[in-house]
C-alpha positions in Angstrom: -129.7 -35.4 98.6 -131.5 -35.6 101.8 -134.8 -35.9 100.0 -133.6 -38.5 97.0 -132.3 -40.9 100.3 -136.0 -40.8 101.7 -137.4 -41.6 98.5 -135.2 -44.4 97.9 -136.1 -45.9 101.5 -139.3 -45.6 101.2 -139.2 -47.8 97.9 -136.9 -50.2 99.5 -139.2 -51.2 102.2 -142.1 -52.4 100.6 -139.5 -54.8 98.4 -138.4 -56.0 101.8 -141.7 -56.8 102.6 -142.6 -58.3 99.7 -139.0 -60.8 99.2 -139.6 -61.9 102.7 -142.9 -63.1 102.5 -142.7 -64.3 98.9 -139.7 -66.4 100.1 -141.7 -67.5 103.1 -144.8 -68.9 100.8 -141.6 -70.6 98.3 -140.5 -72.5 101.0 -143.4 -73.9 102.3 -143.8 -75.4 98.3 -140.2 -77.7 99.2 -141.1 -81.3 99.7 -141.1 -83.1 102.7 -140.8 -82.2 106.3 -138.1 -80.6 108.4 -138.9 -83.3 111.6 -138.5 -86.4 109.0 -135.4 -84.8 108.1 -134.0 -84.3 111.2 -134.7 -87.7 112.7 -133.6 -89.5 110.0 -135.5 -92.4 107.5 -136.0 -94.7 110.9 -138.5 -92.5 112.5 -141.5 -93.1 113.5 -144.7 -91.4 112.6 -145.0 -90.5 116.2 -141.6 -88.9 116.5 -142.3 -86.9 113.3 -145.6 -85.7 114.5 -144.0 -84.7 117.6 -141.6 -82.4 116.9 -143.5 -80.6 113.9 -145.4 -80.1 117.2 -142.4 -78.7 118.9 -141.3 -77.0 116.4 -144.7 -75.1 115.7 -145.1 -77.2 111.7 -148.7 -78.5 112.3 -150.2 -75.1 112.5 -152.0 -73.5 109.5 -149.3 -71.7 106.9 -150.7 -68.6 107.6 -150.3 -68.7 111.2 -146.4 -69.7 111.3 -146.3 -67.0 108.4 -148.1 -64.4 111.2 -145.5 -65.4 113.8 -142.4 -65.2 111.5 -143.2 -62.0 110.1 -143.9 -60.3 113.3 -140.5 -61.4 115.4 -138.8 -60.6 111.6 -139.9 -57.2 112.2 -138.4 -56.8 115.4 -135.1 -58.6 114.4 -135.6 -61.7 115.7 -135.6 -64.8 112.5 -136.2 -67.5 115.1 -133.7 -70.4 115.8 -132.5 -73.0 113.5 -134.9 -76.4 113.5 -131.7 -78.5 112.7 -129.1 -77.6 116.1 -131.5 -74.9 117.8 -129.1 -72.3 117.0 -130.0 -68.6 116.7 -130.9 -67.8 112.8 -129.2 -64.4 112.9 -126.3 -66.0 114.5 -125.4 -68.8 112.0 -126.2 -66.0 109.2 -123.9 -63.5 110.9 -121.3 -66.3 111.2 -122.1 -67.3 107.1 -122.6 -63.4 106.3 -118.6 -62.2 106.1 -117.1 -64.8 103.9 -119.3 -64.4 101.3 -119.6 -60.3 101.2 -115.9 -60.6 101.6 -115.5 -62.7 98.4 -118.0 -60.5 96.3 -116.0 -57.3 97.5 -112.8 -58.7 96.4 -114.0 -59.9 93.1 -116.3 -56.8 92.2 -112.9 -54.3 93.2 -111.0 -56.5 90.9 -113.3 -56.6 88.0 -114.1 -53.3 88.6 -110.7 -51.7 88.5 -109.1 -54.1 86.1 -111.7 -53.6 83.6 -112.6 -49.9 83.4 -108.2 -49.7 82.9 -108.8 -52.3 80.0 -111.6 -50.5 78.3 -110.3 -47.2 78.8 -107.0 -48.9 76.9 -109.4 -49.8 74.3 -111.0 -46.8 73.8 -107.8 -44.3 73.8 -105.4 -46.8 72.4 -107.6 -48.7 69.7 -106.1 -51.1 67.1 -104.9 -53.9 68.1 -105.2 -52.8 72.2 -109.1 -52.5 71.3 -109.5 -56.0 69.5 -107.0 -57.6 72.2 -109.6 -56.3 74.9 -112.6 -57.5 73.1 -111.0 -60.8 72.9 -110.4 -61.4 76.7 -113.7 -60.0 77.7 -115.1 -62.7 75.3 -112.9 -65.1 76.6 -113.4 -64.4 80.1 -117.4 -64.5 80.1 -117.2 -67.9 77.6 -115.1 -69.8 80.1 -117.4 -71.9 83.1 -116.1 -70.1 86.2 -116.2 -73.7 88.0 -113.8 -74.8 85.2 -111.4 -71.7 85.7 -111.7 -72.4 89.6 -110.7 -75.7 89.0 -107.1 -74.7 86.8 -106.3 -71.9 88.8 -106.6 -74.6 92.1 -104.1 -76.7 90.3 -101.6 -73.9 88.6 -101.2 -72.0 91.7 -102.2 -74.5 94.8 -100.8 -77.8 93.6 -98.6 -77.4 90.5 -96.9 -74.3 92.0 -98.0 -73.7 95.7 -98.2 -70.2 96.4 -101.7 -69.5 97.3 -104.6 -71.7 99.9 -106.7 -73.7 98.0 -109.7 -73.9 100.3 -110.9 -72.2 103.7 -111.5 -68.6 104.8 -108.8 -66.5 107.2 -110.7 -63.9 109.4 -109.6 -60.2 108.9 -109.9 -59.2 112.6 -108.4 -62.3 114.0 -105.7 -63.9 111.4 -104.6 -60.6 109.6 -104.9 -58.5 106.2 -102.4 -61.0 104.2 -103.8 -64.0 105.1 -107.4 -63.2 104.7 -106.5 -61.7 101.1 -104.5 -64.9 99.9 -107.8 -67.4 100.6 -109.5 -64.9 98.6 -107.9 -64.7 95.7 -108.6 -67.6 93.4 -112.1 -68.1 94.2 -112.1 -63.8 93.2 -110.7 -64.0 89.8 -112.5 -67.1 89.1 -115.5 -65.2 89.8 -114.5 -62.0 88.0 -113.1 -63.4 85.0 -117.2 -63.7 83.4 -118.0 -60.3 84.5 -114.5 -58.7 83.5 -116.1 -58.6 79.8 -119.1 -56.8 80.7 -116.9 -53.7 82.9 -114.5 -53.6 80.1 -117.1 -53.5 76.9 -118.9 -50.6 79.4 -116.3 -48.4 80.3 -115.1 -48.7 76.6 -118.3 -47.6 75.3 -118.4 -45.1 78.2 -115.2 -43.4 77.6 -115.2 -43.2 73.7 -118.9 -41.3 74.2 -117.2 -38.9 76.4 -114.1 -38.5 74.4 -116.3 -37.4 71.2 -117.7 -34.6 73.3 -117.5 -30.8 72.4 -116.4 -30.0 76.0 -113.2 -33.1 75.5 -111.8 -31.6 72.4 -112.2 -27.6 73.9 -109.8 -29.2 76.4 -107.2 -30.6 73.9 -107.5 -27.1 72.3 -106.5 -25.1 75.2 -103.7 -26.9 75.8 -104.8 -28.8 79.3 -102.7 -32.1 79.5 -103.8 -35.3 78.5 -103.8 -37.3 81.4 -105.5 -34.9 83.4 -107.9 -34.6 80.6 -108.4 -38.8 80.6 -108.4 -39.0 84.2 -110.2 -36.0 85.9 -112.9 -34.9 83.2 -113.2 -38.3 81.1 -113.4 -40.9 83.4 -115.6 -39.3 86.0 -118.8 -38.3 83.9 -117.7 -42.4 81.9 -117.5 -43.8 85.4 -121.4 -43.4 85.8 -122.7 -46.0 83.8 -119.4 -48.3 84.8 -120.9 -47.7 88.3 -124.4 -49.0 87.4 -122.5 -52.3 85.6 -120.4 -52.4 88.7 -123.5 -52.6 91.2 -125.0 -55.0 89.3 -122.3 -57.5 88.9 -121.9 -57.1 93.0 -125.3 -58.6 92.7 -124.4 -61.2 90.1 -121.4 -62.1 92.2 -124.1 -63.3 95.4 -125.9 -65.4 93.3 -122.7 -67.1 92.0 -121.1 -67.8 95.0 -122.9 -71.2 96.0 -120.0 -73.6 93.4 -117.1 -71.7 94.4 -117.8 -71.9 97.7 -118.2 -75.5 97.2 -115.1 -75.5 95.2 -112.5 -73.6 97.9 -114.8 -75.2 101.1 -115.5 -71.8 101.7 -117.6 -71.0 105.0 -119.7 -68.7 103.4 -123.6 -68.2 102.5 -123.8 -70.2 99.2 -122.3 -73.7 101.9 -124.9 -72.4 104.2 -128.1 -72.6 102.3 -127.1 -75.4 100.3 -126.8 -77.3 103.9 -130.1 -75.9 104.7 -131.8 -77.2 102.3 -130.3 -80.5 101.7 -131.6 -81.1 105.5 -135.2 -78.7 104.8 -133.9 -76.4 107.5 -136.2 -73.8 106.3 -135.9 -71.2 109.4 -132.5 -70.8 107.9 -133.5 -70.5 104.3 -136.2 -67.9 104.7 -133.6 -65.8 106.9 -130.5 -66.4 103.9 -132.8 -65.0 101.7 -134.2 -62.5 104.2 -130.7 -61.3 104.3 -129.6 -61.6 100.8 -132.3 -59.0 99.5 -131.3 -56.7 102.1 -128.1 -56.8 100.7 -129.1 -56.3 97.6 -131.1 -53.6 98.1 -128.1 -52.1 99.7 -125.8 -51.8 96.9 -127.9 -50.9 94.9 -129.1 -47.7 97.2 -125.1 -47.2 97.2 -125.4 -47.6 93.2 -128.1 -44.7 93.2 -126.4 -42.1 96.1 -122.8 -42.5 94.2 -124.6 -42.0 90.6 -126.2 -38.7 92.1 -123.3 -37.7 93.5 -121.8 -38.4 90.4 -124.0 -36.6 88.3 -126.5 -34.1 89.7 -129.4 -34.4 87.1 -130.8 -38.1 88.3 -131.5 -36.5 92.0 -133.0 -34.1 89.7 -134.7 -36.9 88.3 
């Protein structure tokens, strides 16, 4: 296991690499300046030329990419060219919301779904085509639309849950932190709730049709130990995959909700940034956004090998 861990890092380095200074070139392409932004339409030429001066703008691309790369490399992503304000701070600040909100809303698709399409699979019938039918529905509906009702149903028309802001974990508590969650996480697991349930259906009806499956049911061991001990660990492999990739998904959605449920989270954050070309804060978002991503899905790889043997093998 040691050995497959190594491997993996060493892949994921290079990616790093090359996201960071891919993303670096990208920005540079965005129109306009970051010192006309910040001064504002009434500035002069002078003013502008200044503080592209200040801020280190009027030397060659490759130079500020040089510079960027280098203090990236030893943790530092500079400070913002809007308030001055350390990169890695504002992203720390940004960082919890937003992993917070794509935890919630993978656990929940993850956990509701593989139940639905392991009802499908052992059930069948009507259970199968009723679970076919929300999965449909739930990856046809616009999750900004589904935000939307849910806002009214349960924050205006019946007030039980917040309908915007964030509650810290560590400061204002377990409860409170999971009730601002919760619409803007079934809003966003409601389009990938289809794609864990169609999975783990397909998953668990492959495993059921096994040789080693009906041994089982010969020799008497009981059902539900039979479903839940030998069926759903070798289906939950490929549910994993799913899982780790609609983590990913989840990120990338974030930036409406957010705007939705004024939620203090990444997707606010580099919206902002580039509405005002604050691009010290871009390149670090997406600096830390591939990291991420290249997280979960080395998580994705150690729980499949732990899961099944053969791809460390592989």
């Amino acid at each position: 296991m040691l050995r497959f861990a190594f491997r993996r890092l060493m892949v994921a380095v290079p990616i790093v690499f090359a996201v960071a200074t891919l993303s670096f070139f990208l920005v540079q392409l965005v129109p306009g300046s970051p010192a006309a932004a910040i001064l504002g339409v009434n500035a002069s030429k002078a003013d502008v030329t200044a503080l592209d001066h200040n801020l280190g703008l009027d030397r060659p691309v490759i130079s500020q990419y040089g510079t960027w790369i280098s203090h990236a490399i030893q943790g530092s992503l500079g400070g913002s060219f809007v308030n001055g304000q350390s990169v890695s701070d504002v992203l720390a600040q940004a960082l919890p919301p937003t992993l917070s909100l794509a935890l919630v809303s993978t656990l929940l698709t993850l956990l509701l779904g593989t139940a639905l399409g392991m009802l499908a699979a052992v059930k069948g019938g009507h259970a199968d085509r009723t679970v076919q039918w929300l999965g449909s529905l739930g990856m046809a509906i616009p999750n900004f639309w589904l935000a939307a009702v849910l806002v009214f149903l349960f924050a205006i028309k019946v007030p039980v849950l917040p309908a915007s802001g964030y509650a810290e974990l560590t400061t204002d508590g377990f409860g409170p932190w999971l009730t601002h969650l919760l619409l803007p996480a079934v809003a966003l697991s409601a389009a990938n709730l289809g794609q864990i349930a169609f999975q783990a259906r397909a998953a668990v009806q492959d495993v059921l049709s096994r040789d080693f499956v009906r041994t089982l049911h010969a020799t008497g061991v009981p059902r539900r130990r039979i479903l839940f001990k030998h069926v759903l660990r070798n289906a939950a492999i490929p549910v994993v995959t799913v899982a780790g990739l609609t983590f990913v998904f989840t990120l990338g959605g974030v930036v409406v909700l957010e705007l939705i449920f004024n939620f203090p989270g990444m997707g606010n954050l580099m919206l902002r940034s580039v509405q005002t070309h604050d691009f010290s804060v871009v390149q670090g978002g997406v600096l830390y956004f591939s990291l991420v991503v290249i997280v979960i899905n080395l998580a994705v790889e150690f729980l499949t090998a732990t899961l099944d043997p053969r791809v460390r093998v592989r």
